[in-house]
C-alpha positions as CSV (number, residue, x, y, z in Angstrom):
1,X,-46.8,-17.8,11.7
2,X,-43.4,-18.8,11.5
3,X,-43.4,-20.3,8.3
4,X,-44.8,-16.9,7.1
5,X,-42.3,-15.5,8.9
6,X,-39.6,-17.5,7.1
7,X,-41.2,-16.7,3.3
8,X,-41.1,-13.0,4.6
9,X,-37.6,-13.2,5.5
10,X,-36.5,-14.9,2.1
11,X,-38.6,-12.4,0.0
12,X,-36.4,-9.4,1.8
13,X,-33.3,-11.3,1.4
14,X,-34.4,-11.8,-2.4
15,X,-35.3,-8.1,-3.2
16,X,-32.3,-6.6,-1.0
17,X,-30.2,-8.8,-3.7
18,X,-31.9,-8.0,-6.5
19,X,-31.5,-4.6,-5.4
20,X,-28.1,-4.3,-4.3
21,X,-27.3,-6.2,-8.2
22,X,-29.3,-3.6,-9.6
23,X,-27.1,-0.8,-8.3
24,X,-24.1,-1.8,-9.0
25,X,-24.6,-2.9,-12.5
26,X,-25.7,0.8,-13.0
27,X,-22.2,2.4,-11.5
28,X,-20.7,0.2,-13.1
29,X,-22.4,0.7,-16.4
30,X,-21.7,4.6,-15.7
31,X,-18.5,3.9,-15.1
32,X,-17.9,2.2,-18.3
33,X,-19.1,4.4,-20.8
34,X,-16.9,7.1,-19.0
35,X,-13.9,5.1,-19.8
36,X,-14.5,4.4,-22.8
37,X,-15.1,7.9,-23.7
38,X,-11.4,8.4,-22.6
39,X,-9.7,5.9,-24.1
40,X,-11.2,6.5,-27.4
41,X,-10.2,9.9,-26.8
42,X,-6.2,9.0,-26.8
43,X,-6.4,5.8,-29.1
44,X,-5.0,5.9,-32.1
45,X,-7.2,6.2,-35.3
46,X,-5.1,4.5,-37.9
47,X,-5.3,1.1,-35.8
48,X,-8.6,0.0,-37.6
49,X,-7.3,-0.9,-41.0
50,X,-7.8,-4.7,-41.8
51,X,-10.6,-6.6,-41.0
52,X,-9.3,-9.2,-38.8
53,X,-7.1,-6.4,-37.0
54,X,-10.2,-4.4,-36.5
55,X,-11.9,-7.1,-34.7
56,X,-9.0,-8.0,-32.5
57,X,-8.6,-4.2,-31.3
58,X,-12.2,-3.7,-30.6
59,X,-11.5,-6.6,-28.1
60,X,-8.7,-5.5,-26.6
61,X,-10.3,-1.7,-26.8
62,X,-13.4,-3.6,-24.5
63,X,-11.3,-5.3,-22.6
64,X,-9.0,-2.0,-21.6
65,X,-12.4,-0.1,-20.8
66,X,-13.7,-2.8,-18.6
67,X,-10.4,-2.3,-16.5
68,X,-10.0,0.8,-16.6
69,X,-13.7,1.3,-14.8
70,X,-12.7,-1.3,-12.8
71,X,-9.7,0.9,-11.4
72,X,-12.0,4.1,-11.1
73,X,-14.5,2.0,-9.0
74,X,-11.7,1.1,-6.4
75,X,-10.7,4.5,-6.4
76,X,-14.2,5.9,-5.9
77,X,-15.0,2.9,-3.5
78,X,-13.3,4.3,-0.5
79,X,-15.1,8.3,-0.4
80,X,-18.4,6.5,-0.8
81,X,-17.9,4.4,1.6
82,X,-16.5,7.4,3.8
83,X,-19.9,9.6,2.7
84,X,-22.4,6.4,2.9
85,X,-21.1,6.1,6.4
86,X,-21.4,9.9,7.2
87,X,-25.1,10.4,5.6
88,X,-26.2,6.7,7.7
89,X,-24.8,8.4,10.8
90,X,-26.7,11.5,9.8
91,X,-30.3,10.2,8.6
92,X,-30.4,6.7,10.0
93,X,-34.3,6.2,9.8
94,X,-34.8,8.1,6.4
95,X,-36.7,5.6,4.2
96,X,-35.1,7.2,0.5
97,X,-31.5,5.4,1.9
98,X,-32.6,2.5,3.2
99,X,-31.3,1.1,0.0
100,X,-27.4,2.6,1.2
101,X,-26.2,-0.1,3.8
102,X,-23.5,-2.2,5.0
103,X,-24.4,-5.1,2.8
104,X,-24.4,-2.9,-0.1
105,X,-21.2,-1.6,1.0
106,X,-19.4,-4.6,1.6
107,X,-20.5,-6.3,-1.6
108,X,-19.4,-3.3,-3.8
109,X,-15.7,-3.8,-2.0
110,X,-16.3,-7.7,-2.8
111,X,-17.1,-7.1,-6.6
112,X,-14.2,-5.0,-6.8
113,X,-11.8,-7.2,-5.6
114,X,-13.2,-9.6,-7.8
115,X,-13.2,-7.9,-10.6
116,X,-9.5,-6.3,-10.2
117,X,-8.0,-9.8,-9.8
118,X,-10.1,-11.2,-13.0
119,X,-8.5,-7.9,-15.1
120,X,-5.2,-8.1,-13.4
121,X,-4.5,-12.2,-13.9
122,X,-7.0,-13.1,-16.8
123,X,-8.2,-9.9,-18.8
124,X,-5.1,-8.1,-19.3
125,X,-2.4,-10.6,-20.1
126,X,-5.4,-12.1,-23.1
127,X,-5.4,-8.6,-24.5
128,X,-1.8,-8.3,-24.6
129,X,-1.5,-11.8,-25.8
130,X,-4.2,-11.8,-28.4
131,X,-2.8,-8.3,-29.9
132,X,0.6,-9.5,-30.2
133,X,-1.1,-13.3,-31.9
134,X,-0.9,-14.3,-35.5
135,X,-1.2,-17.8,-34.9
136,X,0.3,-20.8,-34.9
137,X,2.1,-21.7,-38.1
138,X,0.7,-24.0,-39.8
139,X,-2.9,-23.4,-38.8
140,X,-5.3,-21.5,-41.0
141,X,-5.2,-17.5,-40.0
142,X,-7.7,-16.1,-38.3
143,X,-9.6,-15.0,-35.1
144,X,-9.7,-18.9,-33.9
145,X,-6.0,-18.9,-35.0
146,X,-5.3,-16.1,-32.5
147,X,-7.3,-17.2,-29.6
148,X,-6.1,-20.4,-29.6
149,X,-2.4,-18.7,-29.7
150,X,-3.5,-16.7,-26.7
151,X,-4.9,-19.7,-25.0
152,X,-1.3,-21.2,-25.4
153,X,0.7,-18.2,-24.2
154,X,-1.9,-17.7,-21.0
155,X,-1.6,-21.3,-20.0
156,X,2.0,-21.8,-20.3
157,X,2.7,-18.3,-18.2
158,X,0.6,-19.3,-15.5
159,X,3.3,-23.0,-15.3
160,X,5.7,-20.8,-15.4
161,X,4.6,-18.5,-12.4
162,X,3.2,-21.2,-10.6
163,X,6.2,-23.7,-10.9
164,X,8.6,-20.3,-9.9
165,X,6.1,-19.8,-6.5
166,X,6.6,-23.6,-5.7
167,X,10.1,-23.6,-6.6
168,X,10.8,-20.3,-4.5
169,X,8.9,-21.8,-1.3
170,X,10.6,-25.2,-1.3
171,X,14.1,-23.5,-1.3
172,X,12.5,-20.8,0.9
173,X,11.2,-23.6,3.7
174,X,13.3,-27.1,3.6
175,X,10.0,-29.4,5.0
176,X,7.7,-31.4,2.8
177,X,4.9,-29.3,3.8
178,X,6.1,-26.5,1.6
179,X,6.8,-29.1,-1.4
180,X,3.6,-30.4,-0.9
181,X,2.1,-26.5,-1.0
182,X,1.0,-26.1,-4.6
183,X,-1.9,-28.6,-3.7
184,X,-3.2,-25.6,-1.3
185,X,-2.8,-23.5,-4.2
186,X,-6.8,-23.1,-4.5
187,X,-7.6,-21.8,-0.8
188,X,-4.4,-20.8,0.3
189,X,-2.2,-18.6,-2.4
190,X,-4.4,-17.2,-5.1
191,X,-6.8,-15.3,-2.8
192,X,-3.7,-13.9,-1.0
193,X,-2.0,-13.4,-4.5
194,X,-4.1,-9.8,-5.1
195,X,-2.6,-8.8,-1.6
196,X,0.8,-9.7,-2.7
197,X,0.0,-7.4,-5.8
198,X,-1.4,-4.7,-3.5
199,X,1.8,-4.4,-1.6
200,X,3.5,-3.6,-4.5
201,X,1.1,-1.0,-5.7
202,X,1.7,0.6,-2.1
203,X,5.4,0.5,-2.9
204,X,5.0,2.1,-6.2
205,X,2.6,4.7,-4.3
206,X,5.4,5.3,-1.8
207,X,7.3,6.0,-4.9
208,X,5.4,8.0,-6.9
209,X,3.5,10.1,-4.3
210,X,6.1,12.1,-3.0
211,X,7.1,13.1,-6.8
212,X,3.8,13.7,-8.0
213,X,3.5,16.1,-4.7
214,X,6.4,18.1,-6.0
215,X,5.4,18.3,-9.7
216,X,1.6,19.0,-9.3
217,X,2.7,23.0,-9.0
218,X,4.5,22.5,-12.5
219,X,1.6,20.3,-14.1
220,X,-1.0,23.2,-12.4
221,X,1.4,25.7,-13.9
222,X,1.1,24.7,-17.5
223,X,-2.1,24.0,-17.2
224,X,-3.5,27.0,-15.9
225,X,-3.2,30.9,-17.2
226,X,-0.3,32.6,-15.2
227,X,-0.7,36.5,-14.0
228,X,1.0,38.8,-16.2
229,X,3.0,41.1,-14.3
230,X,5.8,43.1,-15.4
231,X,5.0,41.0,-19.0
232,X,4.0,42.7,-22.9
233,X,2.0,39.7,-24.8
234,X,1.8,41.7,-28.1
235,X,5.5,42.0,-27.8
236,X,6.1,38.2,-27.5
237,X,3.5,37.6,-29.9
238,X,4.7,39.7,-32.8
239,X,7.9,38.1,-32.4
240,X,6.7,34.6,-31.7
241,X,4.9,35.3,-35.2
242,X,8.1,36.7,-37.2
243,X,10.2,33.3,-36.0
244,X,7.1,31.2,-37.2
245,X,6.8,32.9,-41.0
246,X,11.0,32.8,-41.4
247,X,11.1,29.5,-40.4
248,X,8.0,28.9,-42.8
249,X,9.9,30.5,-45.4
250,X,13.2,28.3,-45.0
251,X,10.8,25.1,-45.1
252,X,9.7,26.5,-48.3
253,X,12.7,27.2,-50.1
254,X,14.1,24.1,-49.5
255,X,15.3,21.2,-51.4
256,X,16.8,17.8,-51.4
257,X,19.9,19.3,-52.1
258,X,20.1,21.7,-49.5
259,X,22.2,21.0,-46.0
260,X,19.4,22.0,-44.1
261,X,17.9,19.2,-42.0
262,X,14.1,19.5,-42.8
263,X,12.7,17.4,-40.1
264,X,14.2,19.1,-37.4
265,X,13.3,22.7,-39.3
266,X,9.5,20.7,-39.0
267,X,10.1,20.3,-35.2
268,X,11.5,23.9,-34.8
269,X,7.9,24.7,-36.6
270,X,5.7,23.1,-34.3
271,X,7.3,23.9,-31.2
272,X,6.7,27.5,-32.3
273,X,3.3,27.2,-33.2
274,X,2.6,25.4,-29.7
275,X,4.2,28.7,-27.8
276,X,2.3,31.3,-30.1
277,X,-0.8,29.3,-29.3
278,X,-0.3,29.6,-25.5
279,X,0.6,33.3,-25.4
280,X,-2.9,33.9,-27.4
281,X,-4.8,31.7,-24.8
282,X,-2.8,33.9,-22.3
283,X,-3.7,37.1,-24.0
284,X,-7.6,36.1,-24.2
285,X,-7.9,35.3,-20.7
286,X,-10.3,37.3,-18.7
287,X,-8.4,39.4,-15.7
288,X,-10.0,37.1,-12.9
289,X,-8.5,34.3,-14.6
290,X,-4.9,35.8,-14.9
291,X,-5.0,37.2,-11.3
292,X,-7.2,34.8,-9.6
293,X,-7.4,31.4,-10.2
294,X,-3.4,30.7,-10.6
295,X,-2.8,32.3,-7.4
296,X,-5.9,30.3,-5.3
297,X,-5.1,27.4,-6.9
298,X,-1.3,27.2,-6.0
299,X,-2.4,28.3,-2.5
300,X,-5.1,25.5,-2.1
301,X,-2.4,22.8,-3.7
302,X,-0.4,24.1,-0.8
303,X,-3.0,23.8,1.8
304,X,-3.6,19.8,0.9
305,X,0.3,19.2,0.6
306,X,0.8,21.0,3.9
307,X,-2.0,18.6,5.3
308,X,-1.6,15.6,3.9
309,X,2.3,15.4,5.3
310,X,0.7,17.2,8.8
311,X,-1.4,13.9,9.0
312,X,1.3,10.7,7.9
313,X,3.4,12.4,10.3
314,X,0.8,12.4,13.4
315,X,-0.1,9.1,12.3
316,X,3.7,7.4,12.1
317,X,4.3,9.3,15.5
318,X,1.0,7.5,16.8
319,X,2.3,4.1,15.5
320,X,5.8,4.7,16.7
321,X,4.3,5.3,20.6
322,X,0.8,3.7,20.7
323,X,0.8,0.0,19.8
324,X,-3.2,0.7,19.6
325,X,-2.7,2.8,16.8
326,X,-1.9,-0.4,14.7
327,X,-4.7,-1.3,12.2
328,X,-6.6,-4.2,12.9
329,X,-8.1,-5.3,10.3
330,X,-11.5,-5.8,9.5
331,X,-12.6,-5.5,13.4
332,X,-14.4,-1.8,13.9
333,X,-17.2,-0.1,14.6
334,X,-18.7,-0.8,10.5
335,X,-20.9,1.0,8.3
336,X,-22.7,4.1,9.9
337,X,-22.1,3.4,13.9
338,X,-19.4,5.4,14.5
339,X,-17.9,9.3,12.4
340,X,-14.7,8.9,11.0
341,X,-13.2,12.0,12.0
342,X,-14.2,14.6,15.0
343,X,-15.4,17.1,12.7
344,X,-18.2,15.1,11.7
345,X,-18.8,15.4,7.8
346,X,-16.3,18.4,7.5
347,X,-13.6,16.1,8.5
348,X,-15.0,13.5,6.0
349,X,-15.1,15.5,3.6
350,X,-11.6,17.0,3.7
351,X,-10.6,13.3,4.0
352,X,-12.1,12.8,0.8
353,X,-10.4,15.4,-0.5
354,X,-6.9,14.0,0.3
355,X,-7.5,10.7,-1.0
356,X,-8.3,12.2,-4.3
357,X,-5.7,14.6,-4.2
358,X,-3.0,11.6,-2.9
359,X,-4.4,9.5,-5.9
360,X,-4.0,12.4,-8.6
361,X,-0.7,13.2,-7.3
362,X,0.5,9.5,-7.7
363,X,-0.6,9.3,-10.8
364,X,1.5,12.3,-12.2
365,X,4.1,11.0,-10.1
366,X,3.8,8.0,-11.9
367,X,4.2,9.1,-15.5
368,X,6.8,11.6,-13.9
369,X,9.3,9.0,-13.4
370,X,12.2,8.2,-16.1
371,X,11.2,4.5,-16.4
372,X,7.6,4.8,-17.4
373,X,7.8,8.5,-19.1
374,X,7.1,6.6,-22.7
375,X,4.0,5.7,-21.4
376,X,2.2,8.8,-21.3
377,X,-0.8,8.8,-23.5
378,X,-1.4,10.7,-26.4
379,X,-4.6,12.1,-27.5
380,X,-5.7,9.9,-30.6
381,X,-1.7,8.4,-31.2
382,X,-1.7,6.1,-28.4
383,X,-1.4,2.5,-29.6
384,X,-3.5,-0.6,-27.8
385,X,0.0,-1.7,-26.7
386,X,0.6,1.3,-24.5
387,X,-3.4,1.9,-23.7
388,X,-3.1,-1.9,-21.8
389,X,-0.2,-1.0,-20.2
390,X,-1.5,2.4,-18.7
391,X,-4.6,0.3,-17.7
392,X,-3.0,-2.1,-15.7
393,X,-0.9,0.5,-14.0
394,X,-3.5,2.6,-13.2
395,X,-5.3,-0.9,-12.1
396,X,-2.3,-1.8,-9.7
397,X,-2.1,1.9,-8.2
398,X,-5.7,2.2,-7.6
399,X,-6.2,-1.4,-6.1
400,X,-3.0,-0.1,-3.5
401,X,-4.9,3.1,-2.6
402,X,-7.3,1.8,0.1
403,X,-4.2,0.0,1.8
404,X,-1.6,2.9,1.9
405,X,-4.6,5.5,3.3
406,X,-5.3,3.2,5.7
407,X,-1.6,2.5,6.6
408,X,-0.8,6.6,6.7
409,X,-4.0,7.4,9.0
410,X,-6.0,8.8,6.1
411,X,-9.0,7.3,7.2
412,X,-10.5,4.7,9.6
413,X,-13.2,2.9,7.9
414,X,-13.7,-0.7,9.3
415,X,-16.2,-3.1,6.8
416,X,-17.3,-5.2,9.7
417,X,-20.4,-7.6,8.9
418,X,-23.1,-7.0,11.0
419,X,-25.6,-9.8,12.0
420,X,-27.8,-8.1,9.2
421,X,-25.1,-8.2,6.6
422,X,-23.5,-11.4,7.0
423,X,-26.4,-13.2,5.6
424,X,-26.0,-11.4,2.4
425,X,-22.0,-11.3,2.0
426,X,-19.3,-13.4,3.3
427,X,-15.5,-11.7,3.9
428,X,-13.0,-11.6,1.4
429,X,-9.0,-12.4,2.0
430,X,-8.4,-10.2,-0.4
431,X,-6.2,-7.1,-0.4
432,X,-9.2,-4.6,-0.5
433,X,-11.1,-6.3,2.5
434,X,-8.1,-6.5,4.3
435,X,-7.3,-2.8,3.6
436,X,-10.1,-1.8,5.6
């Protein structure tokens, strides 16, 4: 009986891995084709040209999408984890979500982890590397050429980081235990390098947040249709149209000889045609649209800003009197034992809607800011250049996510093993275990 009892233990464990593997390869696998649906969308046509070029974008193009649905799975990580744990508490012996567990939980959070340091360290820096190659003079051209090149580059930055680390900590602690450090380099530094990275992130969120909170009414603004009151479209149109046919007629009449500057006559053009084509999308727009949707929409955006300050401010006041307040880690109640919020699923769910909202609102913070304005995709002119580096920012603000929600009180998920799970998945030192 028992050795039955063992087979029948090691066939669950079996399926519950196969089935947890299963799973994720299909988010994932969703996740993927999404992003690379949208960077196709902004990447520049006119990159594939030559042969060999071709083959070295389509790399880097794979490359970008597998990091870029990396980043979206970190982002989405945290609301399923909120809702798996609020549908467990709710249907805990329902056999169609047996399948949604702790191990299943906790492994997703390990792949991700995994997966963000592999793009941030490895995948990212060949891409840049192997678009910027030509290979080593000397050395017949080609692919090999530029992967060898690559090979080079990667290997000598990771001396050069590694030998700045060990240099830094020696100066940092006089004792031979610090020179002798880089031997610990394996199971002490790198897995506590993507934390390091993580902190960062948060301080770039910190950044970015509080701009993105004030420019989401602008962004909104342009994006949606605004009420016309006390406004005549066919009055601003039929003028609109009279600029854009005298400008068209100066672009015609002139030559090479004239003073005119035609380039910036072009630019005059275009900016024209780009403010006659929003006053006809305004003047097409149903009424509920006009009346409606701007004025619920700016209310709601008010609503979440109004919260989301409401709750970091309860939450530094709580850390600032209640030492208990602190977060602890990975110690908690785990998966589906305990609600995260005294609503129940409302709370959750509004939680949800907050993390989203703080991630969006980062994000347009981000490309809001002076420093990384250039970076703003365009939609089929964006060069592979600028497509890595939007990935790996997006990468760096999404791995940061978990930790800042959890350090402003935005939620208070715990990944605890149980006895159940930890014979499936082992912790991670990494920044997104830690997080939680």
């Amino acid at each position: 009986m028992e050795g039955q009892d063992e087979v029948s233990a090691r066939e669950q464990h079996f399926h519950s891995q196969v089935r947890e593997s299963t799973i994720c390869f299909l988010l994932f696998a969703v996740l993927y084709i999404v992003s690379y649906f949208i960077i196709t969308r902004y990447k520049r046509k006119s990159d594939e040209q030559e042969d060999e070029d071709a083959i070295v974008n389509r790399i880097s193009l794979f490359l970008s999408t597998f990091t870029l649905a990396v980043s979206a799975g970190a982002v989405l990580l945290l609301p399923f984890s909120i809702i798996s744990n609020e549908i467990l508490l709710s249907f805990p012996q329902n056999y169609y979500i047996q399948w949604l567990n702790g191990s299943l939980i906790h492994g997703l959070w390990n792949l991700a982890s995994l997966f963000s340091n592999l793009c941030l360290f490895v995948l990212m820096p060949f891409a840049f590397f192997f678009l910027e190659s030509e290979g080593f003079a000397g050395l017949k051209k080609g692919i090999r050429a530029r992967i060898l090149e690559t090979l080079v580059m990667l290997v000598l930055l990771a001396l050069l980081i590694l030998g700045i680390v060990w240099v830094a900590s020696a100066l940092i602690d006089k004792d031979a235990a610090s020179m002798e450090s880089l031997y610990d380099l394996w199971e002490f530094y790198l897995p506590y390098l993507y934390s390091c990275i993580s902190l960062m992130g948060c301080l770039l969120l910190l950044l970015c947040t509080p701009v993105g909170l004030s420019r989401m009414f602008t962004v909104m603004g342009q994006l949606l249709v605004k009420p016309t009151i006390l406004e005549d479209l066919d009055e601003q149109i039929y003028i609109i149209t009279l600029e854009e046919e005298a400008l068209q007629r100066r672009l015609n009449g002139l030559s090479s000889s004239v003073e005119y500057n035609i380039t910036e006559l072009e630019q005059e053009l275009e900016n024209v045609k780009t403010l006659k084509t929003k006053l006809e999308r305004r003047k097409k727009a149903s009424a509920w649209e006009r009346n409606l949707v701007y004025p619920a929409v700016m209310v709601l955006l008010l609503i979440e800003t109004s919260i989301s300050v409401l709750l970091v401010a309860c939450n530094i006041l709580c850390l600032l009197v209640d030492e208990t307040a602190m977060p602890k880690g990975t110690r908690g109640p785990g998966i589906g034992n305990a609600s995260l919020s005294a609503f129940g699923f409302v709370g959750a769910a509004l939680e949800i809607i907050l993390i989203f909202y703080l991630m969006v609102s980062s994000v347009v913070g981000f490309y809001s800011l002076r420093f990384f304005g250039n970076f703003i995709p365009k939609k089929d002119d964006t060069t592979m250049t600028k497509i890595i580096g939007n990935c790996v920012s997006i990468l760096v603000l999404s791995s940061a996510l978990p930790v800042m929600s959890r350090t402003l009180g935005l939620h208070k998920l715990h990944l605890s093993n149980t006895s159940r799970d930890s014979e499936t998945s082992k912790p991670s030192a990494n920044g997104h275990h830690k997080a939680l």
